[in-house]
N, CA, C and O atoms as a GROMACS GRO file, in nm:
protein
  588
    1UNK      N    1   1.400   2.490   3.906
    1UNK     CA    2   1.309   2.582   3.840
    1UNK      C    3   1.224   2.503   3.740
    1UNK      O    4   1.285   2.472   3.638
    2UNK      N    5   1.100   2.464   3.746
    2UNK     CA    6   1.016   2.446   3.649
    2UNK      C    7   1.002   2.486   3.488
    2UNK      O    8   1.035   2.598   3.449
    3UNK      N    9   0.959   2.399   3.413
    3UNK     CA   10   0.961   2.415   3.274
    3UNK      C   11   0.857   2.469   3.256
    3UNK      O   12   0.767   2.464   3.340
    4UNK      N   13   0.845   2.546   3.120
    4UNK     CA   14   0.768   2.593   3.076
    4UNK      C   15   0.620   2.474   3.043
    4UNK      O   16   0.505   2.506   3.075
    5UNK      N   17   0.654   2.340   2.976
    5UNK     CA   18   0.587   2.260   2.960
    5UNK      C   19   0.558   2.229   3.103
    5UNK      O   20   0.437   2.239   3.118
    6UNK      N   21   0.607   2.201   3.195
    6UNK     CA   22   0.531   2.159   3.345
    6UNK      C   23   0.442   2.232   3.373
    6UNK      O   24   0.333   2.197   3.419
    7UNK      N   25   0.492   2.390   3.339
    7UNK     CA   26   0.387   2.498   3.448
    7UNK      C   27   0.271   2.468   3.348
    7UNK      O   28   0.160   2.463   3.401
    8UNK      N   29   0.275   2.449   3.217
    8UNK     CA   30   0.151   2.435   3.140
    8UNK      C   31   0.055   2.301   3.206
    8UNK      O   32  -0.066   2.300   3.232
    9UNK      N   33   0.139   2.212   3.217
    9UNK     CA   34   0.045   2.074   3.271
    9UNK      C   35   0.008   2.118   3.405
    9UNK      O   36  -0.104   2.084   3.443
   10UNK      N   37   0.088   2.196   3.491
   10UNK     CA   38   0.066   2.204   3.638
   10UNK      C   39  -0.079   2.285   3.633
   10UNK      O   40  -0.156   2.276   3.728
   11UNK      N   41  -0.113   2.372   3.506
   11UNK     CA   42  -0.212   2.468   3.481
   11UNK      C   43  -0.339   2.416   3.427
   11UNK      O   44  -0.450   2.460   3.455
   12UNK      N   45  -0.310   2.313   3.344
   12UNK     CA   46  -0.398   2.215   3.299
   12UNK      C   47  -0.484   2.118   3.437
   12UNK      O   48  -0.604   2.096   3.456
   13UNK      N   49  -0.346   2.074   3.522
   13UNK     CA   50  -0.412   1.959   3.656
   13UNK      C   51  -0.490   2.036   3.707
   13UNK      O   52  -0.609   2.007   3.719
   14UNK      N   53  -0.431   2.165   3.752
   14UNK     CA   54  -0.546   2.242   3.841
   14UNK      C   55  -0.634   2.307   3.795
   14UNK      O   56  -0.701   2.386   3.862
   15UNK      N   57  -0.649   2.283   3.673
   15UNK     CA   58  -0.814   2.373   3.609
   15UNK      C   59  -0.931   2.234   3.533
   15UNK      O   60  -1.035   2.242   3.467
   16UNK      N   61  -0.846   2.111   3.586
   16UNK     CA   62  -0.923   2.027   3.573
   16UNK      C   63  -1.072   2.024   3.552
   16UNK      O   64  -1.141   1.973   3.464
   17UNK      N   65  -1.112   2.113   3.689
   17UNK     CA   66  -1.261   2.116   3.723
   17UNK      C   67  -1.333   2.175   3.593
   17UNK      O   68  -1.440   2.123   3.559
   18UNK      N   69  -1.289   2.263   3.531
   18UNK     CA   70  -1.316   2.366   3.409
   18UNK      C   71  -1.346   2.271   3.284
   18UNK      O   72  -1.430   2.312   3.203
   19UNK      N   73  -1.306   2.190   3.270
   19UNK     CA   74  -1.318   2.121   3.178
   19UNK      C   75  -1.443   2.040   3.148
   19UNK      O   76  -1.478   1.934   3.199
   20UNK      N   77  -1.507   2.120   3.048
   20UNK     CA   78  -1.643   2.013   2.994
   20UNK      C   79  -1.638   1.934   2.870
   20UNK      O   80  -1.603   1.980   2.761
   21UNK      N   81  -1.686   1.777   2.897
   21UNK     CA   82  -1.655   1.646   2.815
   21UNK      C   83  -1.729   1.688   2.723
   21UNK      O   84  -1.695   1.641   2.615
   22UNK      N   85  -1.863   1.791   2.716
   22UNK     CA   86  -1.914   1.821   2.578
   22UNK      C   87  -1.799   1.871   2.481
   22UNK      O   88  -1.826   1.861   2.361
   23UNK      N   89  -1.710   1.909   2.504
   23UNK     CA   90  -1.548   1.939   2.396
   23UNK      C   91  -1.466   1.854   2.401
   23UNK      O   92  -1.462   1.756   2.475
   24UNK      N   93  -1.382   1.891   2.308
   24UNK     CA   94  -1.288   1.788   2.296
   24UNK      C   95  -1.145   1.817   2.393
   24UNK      O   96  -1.067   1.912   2.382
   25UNK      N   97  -1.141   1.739   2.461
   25UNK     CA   98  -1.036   1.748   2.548
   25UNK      C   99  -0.874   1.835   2.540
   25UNK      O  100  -0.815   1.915   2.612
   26UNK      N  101  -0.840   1.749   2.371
   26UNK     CA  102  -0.733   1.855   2.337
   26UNK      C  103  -0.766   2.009   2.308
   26UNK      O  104  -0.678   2.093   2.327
   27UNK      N  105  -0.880   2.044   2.265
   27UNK     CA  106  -0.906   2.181   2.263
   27UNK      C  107  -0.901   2.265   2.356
   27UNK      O  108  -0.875   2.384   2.342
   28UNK      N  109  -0.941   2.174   2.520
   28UNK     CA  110  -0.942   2.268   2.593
   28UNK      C  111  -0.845   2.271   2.673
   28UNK      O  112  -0.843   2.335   2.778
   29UNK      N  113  -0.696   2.156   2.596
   29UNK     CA  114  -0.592   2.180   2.633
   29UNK      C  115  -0.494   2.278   2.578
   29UNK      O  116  -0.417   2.357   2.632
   30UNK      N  117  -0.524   2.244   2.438
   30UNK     CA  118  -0.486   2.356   2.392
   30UNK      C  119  -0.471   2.521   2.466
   30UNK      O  120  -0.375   2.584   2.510
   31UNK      N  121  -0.621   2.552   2.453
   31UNK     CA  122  -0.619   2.651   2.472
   31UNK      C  123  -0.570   2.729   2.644
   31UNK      O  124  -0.569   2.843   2.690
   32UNK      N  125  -0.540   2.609   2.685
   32UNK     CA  126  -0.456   2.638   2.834
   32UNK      C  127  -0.328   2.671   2.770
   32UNK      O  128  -0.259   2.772   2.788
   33UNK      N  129  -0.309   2.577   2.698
   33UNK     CA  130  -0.125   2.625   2.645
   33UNK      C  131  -0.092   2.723   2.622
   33UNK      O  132   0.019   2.762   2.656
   34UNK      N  133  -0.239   2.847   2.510
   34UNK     CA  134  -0.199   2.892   2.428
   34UNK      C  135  -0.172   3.024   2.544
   34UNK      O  136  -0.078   3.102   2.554
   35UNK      N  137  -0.333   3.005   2.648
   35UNK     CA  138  -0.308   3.120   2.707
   35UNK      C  139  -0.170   3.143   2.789
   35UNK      O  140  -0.112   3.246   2.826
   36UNK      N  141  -0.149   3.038   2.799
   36UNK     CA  142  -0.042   3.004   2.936
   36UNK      C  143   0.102   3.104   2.838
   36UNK      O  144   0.168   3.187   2.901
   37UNK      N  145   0.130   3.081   2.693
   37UNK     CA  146   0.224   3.133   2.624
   37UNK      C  147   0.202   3.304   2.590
   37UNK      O  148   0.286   3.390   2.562
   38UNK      N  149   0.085   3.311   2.602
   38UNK     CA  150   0.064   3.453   2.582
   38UNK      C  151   0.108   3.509   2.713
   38UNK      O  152   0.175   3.612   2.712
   39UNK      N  153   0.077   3.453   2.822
   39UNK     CA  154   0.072   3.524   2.975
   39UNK      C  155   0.219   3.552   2.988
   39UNK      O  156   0.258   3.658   3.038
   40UNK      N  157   0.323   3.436   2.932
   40UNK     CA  158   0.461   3.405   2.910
   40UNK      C  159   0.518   3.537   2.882
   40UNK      O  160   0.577   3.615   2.958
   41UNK      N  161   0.471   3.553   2.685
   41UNK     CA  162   0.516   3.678   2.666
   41UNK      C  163   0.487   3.788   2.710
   41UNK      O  164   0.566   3.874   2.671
   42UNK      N  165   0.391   3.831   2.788
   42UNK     CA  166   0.337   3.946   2.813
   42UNK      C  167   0.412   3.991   2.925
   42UNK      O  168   0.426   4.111   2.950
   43UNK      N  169   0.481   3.862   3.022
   43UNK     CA  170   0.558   3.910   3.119
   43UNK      C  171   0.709   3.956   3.120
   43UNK      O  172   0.771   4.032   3.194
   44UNK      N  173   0.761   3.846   2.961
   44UNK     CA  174   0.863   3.890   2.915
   44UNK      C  175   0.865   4.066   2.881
   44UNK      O  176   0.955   4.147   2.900
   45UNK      N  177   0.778   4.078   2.845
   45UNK     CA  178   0.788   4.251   2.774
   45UNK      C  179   0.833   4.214   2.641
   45UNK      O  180   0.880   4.322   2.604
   46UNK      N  181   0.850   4.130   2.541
   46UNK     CA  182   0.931   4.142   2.452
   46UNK      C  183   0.831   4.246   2.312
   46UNK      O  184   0.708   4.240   2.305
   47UNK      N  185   0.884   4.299   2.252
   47UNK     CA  186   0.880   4.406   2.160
   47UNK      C  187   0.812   4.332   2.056
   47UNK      O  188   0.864   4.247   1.984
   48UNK      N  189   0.646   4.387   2.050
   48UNK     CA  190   0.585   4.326   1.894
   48UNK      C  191   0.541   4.434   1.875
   48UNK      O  192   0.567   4.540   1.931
   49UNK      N  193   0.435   4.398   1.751
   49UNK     CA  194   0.395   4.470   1.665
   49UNK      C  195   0.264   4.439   1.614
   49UNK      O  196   0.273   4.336   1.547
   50UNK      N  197   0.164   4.477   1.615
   50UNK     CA  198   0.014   4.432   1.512
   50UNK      C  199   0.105   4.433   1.352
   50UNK      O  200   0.203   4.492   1.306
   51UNK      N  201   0.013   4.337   1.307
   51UNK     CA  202   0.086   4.266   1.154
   51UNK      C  203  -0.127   4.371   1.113
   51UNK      O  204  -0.144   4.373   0.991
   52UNK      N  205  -0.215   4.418   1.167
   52UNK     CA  206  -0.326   4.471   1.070
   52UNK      C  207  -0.282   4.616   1.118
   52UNK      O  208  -0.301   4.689   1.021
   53UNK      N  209  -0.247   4.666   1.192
   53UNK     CA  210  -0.190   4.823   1.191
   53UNK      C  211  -0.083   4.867   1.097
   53UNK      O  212   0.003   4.784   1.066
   54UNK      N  213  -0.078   5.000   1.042
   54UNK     CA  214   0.062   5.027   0.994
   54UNK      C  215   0.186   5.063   1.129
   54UNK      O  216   0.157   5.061   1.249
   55UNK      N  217   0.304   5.089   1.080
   55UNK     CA  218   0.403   5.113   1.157
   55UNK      C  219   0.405   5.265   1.159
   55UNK      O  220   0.377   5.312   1.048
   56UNK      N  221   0.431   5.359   1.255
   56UNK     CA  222   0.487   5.462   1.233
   56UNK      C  223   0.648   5.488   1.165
   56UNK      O  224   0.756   5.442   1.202
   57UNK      N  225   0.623   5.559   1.079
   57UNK     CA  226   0.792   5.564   1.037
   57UNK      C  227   0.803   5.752   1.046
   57UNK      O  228   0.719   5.842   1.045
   58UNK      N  229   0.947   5.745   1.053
   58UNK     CA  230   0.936   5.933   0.954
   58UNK      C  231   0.907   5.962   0.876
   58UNK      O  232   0.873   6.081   0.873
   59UNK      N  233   0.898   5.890   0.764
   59UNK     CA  234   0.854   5.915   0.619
   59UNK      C  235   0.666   5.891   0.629
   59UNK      O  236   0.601   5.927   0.532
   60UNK      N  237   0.621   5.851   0.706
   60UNK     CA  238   0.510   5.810   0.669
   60UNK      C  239   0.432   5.630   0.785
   60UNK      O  240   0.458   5.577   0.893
   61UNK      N  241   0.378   5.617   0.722
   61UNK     CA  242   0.321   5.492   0.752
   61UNK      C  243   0.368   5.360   0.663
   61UNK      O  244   0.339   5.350   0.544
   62UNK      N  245   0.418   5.295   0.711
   62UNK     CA  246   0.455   5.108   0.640
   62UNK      C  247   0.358   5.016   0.717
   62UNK      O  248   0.331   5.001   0.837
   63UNK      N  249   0.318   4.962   0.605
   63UNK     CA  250   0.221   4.877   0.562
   63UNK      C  251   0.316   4.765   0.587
   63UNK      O  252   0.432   4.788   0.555
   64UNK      N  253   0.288   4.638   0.642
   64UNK     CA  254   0.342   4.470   0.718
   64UNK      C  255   0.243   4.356   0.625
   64UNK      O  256   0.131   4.314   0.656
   65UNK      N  257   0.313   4.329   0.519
   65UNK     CA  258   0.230   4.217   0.517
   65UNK      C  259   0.312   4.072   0.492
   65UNK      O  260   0.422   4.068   0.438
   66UNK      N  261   0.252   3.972   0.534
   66UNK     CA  262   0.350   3.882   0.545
   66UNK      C  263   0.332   3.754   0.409
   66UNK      O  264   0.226   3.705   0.371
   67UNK      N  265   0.421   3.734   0.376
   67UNK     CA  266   0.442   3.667   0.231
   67UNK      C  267   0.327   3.534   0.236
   67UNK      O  268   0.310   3.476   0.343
   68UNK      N  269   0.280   3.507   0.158
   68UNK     CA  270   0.180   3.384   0.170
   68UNK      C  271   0.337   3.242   0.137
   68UNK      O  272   0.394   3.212   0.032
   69UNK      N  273   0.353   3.202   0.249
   69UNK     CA  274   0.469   3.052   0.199
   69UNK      C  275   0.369   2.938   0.180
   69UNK      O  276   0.426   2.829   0.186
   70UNK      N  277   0.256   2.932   0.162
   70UNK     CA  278   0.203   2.831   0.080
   70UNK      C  279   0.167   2.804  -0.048
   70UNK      O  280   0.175   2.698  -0.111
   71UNK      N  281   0.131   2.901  -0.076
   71UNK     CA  282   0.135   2.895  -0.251
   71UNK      C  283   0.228   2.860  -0.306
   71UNK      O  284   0.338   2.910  -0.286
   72UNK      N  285   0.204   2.751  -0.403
   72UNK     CA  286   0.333   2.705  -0.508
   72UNK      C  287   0.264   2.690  -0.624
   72UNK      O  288   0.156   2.631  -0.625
   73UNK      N  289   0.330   2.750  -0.756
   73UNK     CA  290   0.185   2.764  -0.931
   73UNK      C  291   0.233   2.645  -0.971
   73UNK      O  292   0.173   2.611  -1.074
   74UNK      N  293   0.339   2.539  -0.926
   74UNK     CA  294   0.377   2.421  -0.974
   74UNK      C  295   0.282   2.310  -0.889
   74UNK      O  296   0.260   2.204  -0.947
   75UNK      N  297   0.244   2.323  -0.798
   75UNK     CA  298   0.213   2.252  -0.697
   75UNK      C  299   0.068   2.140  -0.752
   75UNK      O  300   0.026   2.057  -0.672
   76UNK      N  301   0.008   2.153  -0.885
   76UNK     CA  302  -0.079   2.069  -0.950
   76UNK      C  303   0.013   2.000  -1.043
   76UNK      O  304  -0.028   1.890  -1.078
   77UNK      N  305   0.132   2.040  -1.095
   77UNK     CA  306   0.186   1.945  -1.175
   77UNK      C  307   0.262   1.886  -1.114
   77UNK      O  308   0.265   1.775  -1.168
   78UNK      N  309   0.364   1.888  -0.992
   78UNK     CA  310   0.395   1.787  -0.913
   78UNK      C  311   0.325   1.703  -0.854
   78UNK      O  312   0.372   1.590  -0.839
   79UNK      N  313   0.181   1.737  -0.800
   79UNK     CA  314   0.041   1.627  -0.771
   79UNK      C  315   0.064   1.509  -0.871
   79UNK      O  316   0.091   1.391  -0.848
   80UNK      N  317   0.044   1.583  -1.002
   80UNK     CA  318   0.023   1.547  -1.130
   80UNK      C  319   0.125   1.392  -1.168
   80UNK      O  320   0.086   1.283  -1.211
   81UNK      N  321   0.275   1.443  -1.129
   81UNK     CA  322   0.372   1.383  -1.156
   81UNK      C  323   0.371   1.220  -1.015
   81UNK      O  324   0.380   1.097  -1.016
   82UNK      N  325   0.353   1.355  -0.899
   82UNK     CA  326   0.373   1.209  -0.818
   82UNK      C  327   0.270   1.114  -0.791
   82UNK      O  328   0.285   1.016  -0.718
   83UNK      N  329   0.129   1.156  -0.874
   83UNK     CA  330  -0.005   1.039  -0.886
   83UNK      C  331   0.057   0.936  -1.050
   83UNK      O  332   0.003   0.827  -1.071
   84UNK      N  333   0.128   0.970  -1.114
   84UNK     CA  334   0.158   0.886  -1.240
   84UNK      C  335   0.294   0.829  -1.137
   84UNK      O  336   0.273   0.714  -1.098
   85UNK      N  337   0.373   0.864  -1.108
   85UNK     CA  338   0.522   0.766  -1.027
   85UNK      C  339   0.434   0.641  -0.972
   85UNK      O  340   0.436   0.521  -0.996
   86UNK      N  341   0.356   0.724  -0.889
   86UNK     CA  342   0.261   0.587  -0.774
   86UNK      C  343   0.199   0.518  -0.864
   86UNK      O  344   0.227   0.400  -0.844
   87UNK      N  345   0.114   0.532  -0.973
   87UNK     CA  346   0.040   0.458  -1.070
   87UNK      C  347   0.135   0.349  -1.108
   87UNK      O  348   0.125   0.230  -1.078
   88UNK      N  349   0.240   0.411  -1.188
   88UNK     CA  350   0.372   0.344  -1.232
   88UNK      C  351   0.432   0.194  -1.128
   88UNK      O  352   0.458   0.079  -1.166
   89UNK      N  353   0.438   0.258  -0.979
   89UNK     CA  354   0.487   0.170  -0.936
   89UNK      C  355   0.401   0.038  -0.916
   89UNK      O  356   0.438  -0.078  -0.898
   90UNK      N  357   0.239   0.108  -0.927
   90UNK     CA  358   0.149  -0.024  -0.839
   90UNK      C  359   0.140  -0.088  -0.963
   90UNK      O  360   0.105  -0.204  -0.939
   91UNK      N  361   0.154  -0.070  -1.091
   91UNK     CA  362   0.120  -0.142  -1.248
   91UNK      C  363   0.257  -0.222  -1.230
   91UNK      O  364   0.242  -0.333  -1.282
   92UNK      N  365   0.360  -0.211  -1.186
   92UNK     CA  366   0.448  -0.304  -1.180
   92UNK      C  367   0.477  -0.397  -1.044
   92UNK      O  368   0.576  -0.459  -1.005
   93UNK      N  369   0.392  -0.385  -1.012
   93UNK     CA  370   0.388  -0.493  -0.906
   93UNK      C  371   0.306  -0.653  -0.928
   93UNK      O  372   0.202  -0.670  -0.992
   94UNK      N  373   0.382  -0.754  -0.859
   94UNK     CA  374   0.297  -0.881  -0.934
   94UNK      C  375   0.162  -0.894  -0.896
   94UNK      O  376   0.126  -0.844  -0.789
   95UNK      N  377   0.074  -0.959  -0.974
   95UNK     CA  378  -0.081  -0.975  -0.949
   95UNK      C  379  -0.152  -0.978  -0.810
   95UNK      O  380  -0.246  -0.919  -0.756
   96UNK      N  381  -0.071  -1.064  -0.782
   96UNK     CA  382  -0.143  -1.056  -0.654
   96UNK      C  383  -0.134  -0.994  -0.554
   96UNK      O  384  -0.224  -0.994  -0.471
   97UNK      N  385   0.014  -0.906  -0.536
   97UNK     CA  386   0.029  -0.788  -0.482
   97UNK      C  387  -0.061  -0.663  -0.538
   97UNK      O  388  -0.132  -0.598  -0.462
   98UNK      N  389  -0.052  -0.637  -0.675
   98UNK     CA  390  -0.151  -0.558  -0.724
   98UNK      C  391  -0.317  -0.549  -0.662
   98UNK      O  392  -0.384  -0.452  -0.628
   99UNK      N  393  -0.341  -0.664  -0.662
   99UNK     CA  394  -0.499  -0.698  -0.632
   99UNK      C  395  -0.543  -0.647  -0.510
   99UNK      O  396  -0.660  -0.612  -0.500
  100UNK      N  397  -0.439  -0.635  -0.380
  100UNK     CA  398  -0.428  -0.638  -0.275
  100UNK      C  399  -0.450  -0.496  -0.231
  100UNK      O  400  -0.532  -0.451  -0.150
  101UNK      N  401  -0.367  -0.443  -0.297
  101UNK     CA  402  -0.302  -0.243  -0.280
  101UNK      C  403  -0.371  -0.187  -0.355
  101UNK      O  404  -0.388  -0.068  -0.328
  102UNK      N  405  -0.431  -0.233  -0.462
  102UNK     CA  406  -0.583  -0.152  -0.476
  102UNK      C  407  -0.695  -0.164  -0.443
  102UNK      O  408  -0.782  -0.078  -0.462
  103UNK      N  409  -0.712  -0.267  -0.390
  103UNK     CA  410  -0.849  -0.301  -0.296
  103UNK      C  411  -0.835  -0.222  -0.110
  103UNK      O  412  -0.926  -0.177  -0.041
  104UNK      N  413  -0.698  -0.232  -0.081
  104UNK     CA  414  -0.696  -0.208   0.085
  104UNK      C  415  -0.703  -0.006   0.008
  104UNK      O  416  -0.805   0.060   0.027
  105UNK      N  417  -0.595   0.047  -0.061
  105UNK     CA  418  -0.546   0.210  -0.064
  105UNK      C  419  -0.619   0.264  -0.194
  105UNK      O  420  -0.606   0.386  -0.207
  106UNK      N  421  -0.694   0.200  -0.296
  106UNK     CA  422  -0.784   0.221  -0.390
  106UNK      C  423  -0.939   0.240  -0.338
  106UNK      O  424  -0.997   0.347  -0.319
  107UNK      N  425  -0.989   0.115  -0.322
  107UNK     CA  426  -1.134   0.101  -0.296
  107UNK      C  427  -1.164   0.108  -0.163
  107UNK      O  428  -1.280   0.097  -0.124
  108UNK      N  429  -1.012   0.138  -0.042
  108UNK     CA  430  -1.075   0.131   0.050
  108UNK      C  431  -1.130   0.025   0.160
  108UNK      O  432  -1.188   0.054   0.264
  109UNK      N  433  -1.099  -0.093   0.114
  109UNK     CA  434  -1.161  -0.230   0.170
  109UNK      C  435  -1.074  -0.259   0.278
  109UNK      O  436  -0.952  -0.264   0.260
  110UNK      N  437  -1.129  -0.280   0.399
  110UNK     CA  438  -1.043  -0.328   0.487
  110UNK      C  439  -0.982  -0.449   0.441
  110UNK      O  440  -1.003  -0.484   0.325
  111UNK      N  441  -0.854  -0.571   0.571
  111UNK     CA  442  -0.804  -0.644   0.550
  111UNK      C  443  -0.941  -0.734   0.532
  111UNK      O  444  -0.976  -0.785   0.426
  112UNK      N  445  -1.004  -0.744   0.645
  112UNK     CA  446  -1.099  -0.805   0.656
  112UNK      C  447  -1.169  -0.845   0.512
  112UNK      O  448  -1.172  -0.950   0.448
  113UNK      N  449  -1.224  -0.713   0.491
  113UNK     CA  450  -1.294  -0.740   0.336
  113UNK      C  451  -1.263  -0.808   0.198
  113UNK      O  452  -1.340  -0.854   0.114
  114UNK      N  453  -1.080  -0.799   0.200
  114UNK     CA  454  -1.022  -0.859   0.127
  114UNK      C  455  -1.000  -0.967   0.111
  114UNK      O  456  -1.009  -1.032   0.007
  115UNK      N  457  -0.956  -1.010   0.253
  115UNK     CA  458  -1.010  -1.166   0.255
  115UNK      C  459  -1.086  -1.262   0.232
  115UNK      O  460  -1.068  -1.377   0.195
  116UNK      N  461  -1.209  -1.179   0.269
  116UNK     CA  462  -1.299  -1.257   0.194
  116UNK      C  463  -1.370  -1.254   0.023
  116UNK      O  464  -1.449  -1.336  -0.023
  117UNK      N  465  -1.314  -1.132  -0.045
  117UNK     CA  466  -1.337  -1.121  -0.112
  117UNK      C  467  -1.248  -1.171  -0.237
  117UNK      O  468  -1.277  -1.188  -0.356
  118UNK      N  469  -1.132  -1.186  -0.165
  118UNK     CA  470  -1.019  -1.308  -0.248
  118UNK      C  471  -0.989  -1.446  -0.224
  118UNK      O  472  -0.907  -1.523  -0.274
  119UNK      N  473  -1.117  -1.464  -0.094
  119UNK     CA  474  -1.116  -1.611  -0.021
  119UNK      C  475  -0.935  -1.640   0.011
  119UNK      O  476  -0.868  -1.724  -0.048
  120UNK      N  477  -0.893  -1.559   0.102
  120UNK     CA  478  -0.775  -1.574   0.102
  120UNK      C  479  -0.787  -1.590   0.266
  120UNK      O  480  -0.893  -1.566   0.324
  121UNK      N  481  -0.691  -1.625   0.321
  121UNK     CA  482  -0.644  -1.601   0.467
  121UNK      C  483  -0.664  -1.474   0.550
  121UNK      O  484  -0.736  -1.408   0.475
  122UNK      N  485  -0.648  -1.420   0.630
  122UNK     CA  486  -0.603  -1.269   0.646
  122UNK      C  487  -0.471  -1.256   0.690
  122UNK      O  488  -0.396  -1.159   0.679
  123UNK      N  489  -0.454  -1.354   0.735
  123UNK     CA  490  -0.309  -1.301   0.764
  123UNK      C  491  -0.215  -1.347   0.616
  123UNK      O  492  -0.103  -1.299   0.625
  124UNK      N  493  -0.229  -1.412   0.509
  124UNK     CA  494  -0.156  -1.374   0.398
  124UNK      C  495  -0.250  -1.264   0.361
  124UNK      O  496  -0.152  -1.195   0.388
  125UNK      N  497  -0.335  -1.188   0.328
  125UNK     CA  498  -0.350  -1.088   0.291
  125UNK      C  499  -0.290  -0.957   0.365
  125UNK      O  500  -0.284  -0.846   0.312
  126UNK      N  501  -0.262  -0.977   0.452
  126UNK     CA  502  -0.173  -0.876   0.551
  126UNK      C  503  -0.022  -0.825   0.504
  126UNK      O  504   0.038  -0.718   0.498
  127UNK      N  505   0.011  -1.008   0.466
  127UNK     CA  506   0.127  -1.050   0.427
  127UNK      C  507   0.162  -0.980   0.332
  127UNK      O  508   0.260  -0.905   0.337
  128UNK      N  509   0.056  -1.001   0.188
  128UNK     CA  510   0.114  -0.916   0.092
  128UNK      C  511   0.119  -0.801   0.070
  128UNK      O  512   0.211  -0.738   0.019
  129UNK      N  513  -0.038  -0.744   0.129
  129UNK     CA  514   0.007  -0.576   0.173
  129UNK      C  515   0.122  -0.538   0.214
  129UNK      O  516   0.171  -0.432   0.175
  130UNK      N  517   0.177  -0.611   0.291
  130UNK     CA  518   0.333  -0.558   0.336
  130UNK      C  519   0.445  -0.561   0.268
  130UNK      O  520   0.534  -0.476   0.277
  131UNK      N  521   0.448  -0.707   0.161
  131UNK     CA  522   0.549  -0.713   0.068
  131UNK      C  523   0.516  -0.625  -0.049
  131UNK      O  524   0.602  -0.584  -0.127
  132UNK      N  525   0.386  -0.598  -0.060
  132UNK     CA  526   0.359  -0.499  -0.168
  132UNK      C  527   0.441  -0.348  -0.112
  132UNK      O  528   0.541  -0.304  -0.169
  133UNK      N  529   0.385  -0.291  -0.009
  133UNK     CA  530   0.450  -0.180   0.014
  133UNK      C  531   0.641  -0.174  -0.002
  133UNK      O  532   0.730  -0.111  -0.058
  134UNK      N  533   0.620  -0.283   0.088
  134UNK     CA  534   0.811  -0.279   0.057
  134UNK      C  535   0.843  -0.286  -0.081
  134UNK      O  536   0.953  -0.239  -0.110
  135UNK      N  537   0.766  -0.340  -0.182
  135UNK     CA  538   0.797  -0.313  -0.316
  135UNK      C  539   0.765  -0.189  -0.390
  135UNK      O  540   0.804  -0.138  -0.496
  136UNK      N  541   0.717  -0.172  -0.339
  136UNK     CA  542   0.664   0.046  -0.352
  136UNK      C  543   0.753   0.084  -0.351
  136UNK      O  544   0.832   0.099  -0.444
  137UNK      N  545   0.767   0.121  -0.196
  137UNK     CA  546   0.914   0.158  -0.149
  137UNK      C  547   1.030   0.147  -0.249
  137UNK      O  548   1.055   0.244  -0.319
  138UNK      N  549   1.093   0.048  -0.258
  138UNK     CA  550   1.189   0.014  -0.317
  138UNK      C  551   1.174   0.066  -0.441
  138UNK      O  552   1.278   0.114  -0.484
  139UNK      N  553   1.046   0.077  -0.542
  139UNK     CA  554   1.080   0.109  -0.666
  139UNK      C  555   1.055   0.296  -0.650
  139UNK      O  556   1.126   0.375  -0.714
  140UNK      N  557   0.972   0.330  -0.580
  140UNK     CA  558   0.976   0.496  -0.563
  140UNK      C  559   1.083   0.553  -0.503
  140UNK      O  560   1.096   0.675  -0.493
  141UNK      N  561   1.179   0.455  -0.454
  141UNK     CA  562   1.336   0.498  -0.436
  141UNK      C  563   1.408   0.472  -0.485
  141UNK      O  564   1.508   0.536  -0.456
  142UNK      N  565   1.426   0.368  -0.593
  142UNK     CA  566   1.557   0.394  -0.654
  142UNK      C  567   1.466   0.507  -0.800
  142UNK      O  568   1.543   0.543  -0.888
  143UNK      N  569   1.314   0.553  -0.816
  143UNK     CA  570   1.312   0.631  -0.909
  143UNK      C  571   1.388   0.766  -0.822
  143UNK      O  572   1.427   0.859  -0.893
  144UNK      N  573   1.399   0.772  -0.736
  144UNK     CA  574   1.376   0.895  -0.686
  144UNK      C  575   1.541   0.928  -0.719
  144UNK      O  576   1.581   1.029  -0.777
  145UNK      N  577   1.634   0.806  -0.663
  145UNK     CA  578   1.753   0.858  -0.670
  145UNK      C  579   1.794   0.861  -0.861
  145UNK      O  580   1.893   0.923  -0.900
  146UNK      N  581   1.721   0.800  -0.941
  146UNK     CA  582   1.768   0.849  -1.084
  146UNK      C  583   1.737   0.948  -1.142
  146UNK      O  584   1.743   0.968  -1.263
  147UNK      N  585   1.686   1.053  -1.019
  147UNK     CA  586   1.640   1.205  -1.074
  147UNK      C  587   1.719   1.325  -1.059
  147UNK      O  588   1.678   1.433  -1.102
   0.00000   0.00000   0.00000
């Protein structure tokens, strides 16, 4: 018996022709999936509900609304907290690691650019990007576990 993900690709191969390169490819894969899951449930029968209608009840009509789980009123002072940790960690890193991790994740500069702009190698500038991060790492984890 076929998977649900196969019959979707098997639905995708054969509507191949449908597909125009003026879009983006995953979109118009997507939207094979999505229909393909709706067609799914619709054959299941399974029991929904409109979330913009009310419900019938005995008492009346109930109103569905569904909790917003993104909002958090802390969610600028943890920004807040974990842009000073990261500050913290890159001010303690040695110079020339420093120089490195704010030029590539600060200003943006490729490896490329750095190199030449520190007349350095690229592949030690690679180098220290990497020992820099592992020194990130290491110090935004042991802050993390003294919390």
């Amino acid at each position: 018996m076929p998977t649900r993900s196969s019959s979707t690709s098997t639905r995708a191969f054969s509507s191949l022709e449908s597909y125009l390169p003026t879009y983006a490819f995953s979109t118009w894969l997507y939207k094979i999936a999505t229909n393909h899951t709706i067609d799914y449930l619709r054959k299941k029968k399974l029991p929904t509900f409109s979330i913009d209608k009310p419900l019938q009840a005995k008492d009346g009509e109930i109103h569905y609304e569904l909790p917003d789980q993104t909002y958090r009123p802390d969610q600028h002072v943890v920004q807040d907290q974990r842009r000073e940790l990261i500050e913290a960690a890159i001010a303690q890193l040695p110079e020339k690691y420093h120089r490195v991790i704010v030029m590539r994740h600060q200003q943006e500069l490729s490896y490329e650019e750095i190199a030449a702009a520190l007349d350095l190698p690229l592949g030690t500038v690679k180098a220290h990007i990497f020992r820099a991060r592992a020194q990130l790492y290491k110090f935004l984890k042991d802050q993390r576990a003294d919390l």
